[in-house]
C-alpha positions as CSV (number, residue, x, y, z in Angstrom):
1,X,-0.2,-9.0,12.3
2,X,0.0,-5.9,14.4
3,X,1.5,-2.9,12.9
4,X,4.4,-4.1,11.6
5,X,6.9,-1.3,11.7
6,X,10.3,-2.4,12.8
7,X,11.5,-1.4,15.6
8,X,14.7,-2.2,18.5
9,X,13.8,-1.2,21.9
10,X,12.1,2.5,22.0
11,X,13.5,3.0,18.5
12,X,11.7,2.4,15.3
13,X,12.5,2.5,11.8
14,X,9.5,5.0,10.5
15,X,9.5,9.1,9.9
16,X,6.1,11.1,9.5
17,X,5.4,14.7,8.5
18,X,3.7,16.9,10.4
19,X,1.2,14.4,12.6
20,X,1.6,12.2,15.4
21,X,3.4,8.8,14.7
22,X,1.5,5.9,13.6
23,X,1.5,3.7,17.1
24,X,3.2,6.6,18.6
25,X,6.1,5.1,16.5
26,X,9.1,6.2,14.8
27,X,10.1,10.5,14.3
28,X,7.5,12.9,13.9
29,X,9.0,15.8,11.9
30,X,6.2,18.9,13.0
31,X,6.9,22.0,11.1
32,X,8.1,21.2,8.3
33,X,8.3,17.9,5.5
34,X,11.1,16.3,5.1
35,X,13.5,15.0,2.6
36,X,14.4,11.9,0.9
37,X,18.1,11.4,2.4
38,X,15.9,13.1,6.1
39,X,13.9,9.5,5.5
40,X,16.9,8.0,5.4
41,X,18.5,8.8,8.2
42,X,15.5,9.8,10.8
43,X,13.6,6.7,10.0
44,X,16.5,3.9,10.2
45,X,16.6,3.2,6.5
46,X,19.8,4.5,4.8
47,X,23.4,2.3,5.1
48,X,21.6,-1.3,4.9
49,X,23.8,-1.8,2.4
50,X,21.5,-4.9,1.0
51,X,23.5,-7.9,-1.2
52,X,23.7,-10.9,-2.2
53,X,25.4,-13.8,-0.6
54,X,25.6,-17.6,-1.7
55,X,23.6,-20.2,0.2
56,X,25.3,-23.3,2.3
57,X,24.3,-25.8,4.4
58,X,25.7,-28.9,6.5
59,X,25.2,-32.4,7.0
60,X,27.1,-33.6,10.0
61,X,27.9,-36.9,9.9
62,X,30.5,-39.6,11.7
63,X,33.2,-38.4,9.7
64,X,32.5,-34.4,10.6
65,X,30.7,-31.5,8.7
66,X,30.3,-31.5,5.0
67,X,29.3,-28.0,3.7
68,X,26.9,-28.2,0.6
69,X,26.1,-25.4,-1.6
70,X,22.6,-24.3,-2.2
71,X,21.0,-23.2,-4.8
72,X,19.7,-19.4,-5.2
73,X,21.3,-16.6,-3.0
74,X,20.4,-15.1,0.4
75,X,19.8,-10.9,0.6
76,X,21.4,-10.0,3.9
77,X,21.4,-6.2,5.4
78,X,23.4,-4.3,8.1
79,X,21.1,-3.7,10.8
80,X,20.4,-0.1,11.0
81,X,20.5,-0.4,15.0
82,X,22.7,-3.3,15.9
83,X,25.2,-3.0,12.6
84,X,25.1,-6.5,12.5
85,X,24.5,-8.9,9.3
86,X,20.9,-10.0,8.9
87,X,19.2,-12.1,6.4
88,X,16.0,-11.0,5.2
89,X,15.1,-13.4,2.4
90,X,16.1,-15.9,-0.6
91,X,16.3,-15.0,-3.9
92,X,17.2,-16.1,-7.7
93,X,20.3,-15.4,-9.0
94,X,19.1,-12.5,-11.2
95,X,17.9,-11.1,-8.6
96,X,19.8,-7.1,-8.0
97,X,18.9,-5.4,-4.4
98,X,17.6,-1.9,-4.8
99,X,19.1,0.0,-2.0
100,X,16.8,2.5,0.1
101,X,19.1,5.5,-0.9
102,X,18.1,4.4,-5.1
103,X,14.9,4.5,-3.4
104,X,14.8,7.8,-1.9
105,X,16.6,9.3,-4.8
106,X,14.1,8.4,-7.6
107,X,11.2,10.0,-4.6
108,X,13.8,13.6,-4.6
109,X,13.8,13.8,-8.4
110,X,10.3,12.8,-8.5
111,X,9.1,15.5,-5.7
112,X,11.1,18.5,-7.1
113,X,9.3,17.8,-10.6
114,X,5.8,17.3,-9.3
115,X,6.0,19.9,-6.0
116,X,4.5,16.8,-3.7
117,X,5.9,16.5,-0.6
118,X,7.3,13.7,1.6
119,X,4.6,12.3,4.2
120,X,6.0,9.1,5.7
121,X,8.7,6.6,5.4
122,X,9.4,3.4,6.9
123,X,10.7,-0.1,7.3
124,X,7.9,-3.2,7.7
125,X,8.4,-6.6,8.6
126,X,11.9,-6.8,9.7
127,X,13.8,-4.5,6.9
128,X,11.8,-7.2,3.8
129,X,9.8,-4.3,2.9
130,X,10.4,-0.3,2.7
131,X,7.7,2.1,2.2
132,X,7.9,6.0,1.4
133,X,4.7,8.3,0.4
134,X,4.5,11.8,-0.6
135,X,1.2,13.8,-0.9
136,X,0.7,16.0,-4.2
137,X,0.1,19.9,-4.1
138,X,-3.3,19.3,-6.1
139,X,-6.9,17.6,-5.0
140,X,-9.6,16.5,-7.2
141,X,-13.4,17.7,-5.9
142,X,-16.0,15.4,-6.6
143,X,-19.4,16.5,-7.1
144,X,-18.2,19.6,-6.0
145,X,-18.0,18.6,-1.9
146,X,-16.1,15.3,-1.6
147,X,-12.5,16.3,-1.4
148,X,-10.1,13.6,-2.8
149,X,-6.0,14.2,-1.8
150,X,-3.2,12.6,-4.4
151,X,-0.8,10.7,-2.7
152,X,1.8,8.8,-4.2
153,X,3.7,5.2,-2.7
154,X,6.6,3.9,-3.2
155,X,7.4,0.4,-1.9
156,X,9.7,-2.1,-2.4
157,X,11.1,-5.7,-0.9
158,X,14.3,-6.5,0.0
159,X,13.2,-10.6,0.5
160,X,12.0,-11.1,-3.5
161,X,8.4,-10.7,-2.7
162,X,7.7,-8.2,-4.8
163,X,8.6,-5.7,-7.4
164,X,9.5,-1.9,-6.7
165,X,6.3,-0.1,-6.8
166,X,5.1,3.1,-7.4
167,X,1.1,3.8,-7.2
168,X,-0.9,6.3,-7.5
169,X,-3.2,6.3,-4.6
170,X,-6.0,8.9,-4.4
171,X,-7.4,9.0,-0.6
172,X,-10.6,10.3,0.4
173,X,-10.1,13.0,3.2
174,X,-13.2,12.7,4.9
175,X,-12.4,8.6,6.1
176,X,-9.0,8.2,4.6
177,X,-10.5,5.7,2.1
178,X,-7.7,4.6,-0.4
179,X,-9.1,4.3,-4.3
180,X,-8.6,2.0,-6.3
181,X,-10.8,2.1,-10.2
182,X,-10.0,-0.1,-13.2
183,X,-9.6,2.3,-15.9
184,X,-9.8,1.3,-19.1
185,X,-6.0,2.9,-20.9
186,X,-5.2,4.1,-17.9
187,X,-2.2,3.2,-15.3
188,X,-2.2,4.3,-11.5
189,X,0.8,1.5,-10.8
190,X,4.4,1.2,-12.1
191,X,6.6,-1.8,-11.4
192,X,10.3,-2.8,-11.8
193,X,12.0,-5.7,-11.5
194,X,15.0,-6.4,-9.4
195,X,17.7,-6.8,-12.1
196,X,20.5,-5.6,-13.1
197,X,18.9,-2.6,-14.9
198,X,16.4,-2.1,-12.3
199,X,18.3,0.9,-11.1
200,X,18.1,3.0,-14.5
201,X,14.4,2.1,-14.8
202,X,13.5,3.8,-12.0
203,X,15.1,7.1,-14.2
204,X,12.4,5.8,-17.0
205,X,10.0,5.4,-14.5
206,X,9.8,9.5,-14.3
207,X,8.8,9.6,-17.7
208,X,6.1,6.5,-17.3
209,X,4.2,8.3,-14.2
210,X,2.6,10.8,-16.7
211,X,0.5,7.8,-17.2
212,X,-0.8,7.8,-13.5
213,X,-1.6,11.4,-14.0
214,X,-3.5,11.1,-16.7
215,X,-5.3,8.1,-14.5
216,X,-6.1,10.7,-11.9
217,X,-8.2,13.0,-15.0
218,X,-9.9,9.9,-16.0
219,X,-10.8,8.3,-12.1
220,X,-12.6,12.1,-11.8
221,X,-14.4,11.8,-14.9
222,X,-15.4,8.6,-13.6
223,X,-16.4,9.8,-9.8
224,X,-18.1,13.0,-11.3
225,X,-20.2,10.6,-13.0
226,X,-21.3,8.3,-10.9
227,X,-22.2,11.0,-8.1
228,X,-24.8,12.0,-10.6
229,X,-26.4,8.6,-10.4
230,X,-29.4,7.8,-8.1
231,X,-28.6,4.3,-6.2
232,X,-31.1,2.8,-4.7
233,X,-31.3,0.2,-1.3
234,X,-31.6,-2.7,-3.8
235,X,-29.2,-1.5,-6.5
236,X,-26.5,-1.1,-3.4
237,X,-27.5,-5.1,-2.2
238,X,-26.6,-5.8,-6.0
239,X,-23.0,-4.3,-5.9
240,X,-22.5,-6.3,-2.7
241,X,-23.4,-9.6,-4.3
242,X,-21.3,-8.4,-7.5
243,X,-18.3,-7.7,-5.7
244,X,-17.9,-10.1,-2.5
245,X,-20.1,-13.1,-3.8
246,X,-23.4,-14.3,-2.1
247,X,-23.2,-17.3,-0.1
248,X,-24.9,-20.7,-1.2
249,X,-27.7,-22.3,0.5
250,X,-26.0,-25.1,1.5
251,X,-22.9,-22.3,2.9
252,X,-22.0,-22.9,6.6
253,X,-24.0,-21.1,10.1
254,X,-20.4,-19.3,9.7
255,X,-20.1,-18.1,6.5
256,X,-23.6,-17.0,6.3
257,X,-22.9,-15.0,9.5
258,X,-19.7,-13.8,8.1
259,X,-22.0,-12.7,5.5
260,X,-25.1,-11.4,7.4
261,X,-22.4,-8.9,9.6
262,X,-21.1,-8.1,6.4
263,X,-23.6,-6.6,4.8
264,X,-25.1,-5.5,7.8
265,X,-22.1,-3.2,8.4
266,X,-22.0,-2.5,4.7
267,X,-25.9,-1.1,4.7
268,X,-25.2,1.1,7.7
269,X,-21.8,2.4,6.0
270,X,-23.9,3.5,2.8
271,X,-26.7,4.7,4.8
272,X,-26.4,5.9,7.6
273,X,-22.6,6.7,8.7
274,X,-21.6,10.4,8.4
275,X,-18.6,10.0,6.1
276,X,-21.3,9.7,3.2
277,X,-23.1,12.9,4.0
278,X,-23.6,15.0,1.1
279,X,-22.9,12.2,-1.5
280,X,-25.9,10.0,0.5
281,X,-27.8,7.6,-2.0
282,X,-25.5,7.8,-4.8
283,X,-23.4,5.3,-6.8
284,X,-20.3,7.0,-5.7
285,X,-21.4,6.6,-2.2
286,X,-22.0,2.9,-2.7
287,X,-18.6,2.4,-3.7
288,X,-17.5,4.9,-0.9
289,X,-18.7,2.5,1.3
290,X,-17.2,-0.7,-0.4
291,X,-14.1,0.9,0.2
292,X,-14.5,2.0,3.7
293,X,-15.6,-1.1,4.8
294,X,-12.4,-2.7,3.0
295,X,-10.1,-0.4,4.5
296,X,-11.6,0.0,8.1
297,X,-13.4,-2.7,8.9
298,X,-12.8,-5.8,6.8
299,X,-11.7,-8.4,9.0
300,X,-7.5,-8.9,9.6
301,X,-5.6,-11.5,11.1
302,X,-4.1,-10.1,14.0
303,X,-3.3,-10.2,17.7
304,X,-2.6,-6.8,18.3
305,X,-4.1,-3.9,17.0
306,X,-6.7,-3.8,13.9
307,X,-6.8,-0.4,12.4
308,X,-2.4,-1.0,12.0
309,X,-2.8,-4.2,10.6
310,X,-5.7,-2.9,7.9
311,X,-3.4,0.1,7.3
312,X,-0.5,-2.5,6.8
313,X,-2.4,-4.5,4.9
314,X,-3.6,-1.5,2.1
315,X,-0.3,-0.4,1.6
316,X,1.4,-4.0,1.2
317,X,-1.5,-6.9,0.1
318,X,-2.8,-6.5,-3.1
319,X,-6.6,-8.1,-2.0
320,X,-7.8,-4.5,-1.1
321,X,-7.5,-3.2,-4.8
322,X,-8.7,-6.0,-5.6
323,X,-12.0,-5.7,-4.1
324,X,-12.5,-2.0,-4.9
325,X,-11.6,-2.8,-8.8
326,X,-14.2,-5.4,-9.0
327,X,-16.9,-2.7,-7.4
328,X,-15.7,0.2,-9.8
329,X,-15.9,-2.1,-12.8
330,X,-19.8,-3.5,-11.8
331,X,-20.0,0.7,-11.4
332,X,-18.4,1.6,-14.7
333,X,-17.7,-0.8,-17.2
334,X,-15.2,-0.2,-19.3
């Protein structure tokens, strides 16, 4: 997996605000953010004009070609550089595209409400999935030093693999760490499904994302607590058995080498790197380092470059949460 961002010749289908382009990739709008329909049109993303159409095949035979219907239905776009047709997946037959522009106009409403503004926006994997982020006026402060920004994602699939997806995604500034805590009552993700009413519960959705908010008040409660606690060399070995499993005697030379590097890098990340200055030795660096280890140096399956497909990966693989929940909750227990 490299970085994923679609693109035709020198062109790609991303837009970011005010920074270089990932990959030197897509537009790069400097003074300013941009706008929903901007996304649209700057990154490639607006007039795919995504249906439905039914499935055939053929079975050629001495006495010619026989068309045969298939079951399901295939999504198909207009290619935002060639304006060709292009399939990009197969779905059930309750299945309702939601276009990019729905997508962009739930993000406007959204952003005029909240005062966040538009960050990036692009198209991965072909046109299957769309992503569009906006970072919110307000940070939290941990501990007093550790800055955490509010970002929120939207993403959604145009090939039935997954729902349309709003999260909640606080990132901490100093290493661009992504968090993810399992809350007990509280909600940092909202999900629709692509039916027919998918397109008015994105309007509820507005309404829903108070949750999230009131995620963000509890994950600080949480963080402000455990920077308060003293963890100790043995304590953060613990939290590494807890959350990525200790290998068994009988393991393989290459799984207890996976595991040896692993932890090794793990150790150094909680002790010694300089993104956990000033929170050094504390639970909340512990899981500081769980999470910068997941998002930066976890191993990917790639040919091309690493740090793009780890990015890719956070914003469209659920296994990243995953680990970072199951370190919060052996942090605090619900």
């Amino acid at each position: 997996m490299s970085h994923e961002i679609e693109t035709h010749g020198a062109q790609a289908a991303a837009v970011f605000a005010r920074k270089d382009a990932w990959h030197r990739l897509g537009t790069t709008v400097r003074d300013r953010a941009f706008t929903a329909e901007e996304a649209m049109r700057l990154g490639h993303l607006g007039g795919w004009d995504v249906r439905k159409l039914p499935l055939t095949t053929a079975e050629v035979s001495e006495g010619g070609v026989t068309a045969i219907e298939v079951p399901g239905f295939a999504t198909v776009r207009t290619n935002p550089f060639t304006g060709e047709p292009e399939a990009l997946g197969v779905v059930g037959g309750g299945y309702t595209p939601l276009q990019n522009e729905d997508h962009a106009e739930f993000l406007n409403l959204l952003a005029d409400e909240s005062g966040a503004i538009f960050d990036t926006a692009g198209s991965l994997r072909g046109g299957r999935q769309v992503f569009i982020t906006m970072q919110l006026p307000d940070s939290l402060t941990v501990g007093g030093t550790d800055r955490v920004d509010l970002n929120i994602a939207a993403l959604n699939s145009h090939d039935g693999s997954s729902a349309f997806r709003i999260l909640v995604t606080p990132v901490r500034v100093v290493c661009a760490n992504t968090q993810s805590a399992a809350l007990r009552n509280h909600e940092s993700s909202f999900s629709i499904r692509h039916t027919r009413n998918a397109k008015a519960a994105v309007q509820a959705a507005r309404d829903a994302l108070g949750l999230t908010f009131t995620y963000v008040d509890a994950f600080q409660v949480e963080a402000e607590r455990l920077i308060q606690q003293t963890m100790t060399d043995a304590a953060f070995d613990a939290l590494i058995d807890a959350t990525f499993g200790k290998a068994e005697a009988s393991a393989t030379k290459r799984v207890r080498e996976t595991e040896r590097r692993r932890r090794s890098r793990l150790h150094w990340l909680f002790a010694d790197a300089d993104t956990q200055a000033g929170i050094r030795d504390t639970a909340w660096a512990g899981y500081q380092a769980v999470a910068e280890y997941v998002d930066h140096y976890a191993p990917v399956r790639t040919k091309g470059d690493e740090k793009n497909a780890r990015a890719t990966r956070v914003l469209t693989s659920d296994d990243p949460d995953r680990i970072k929940r199951r370190a919060w909750t052996v942090l605090a227990p619900a």
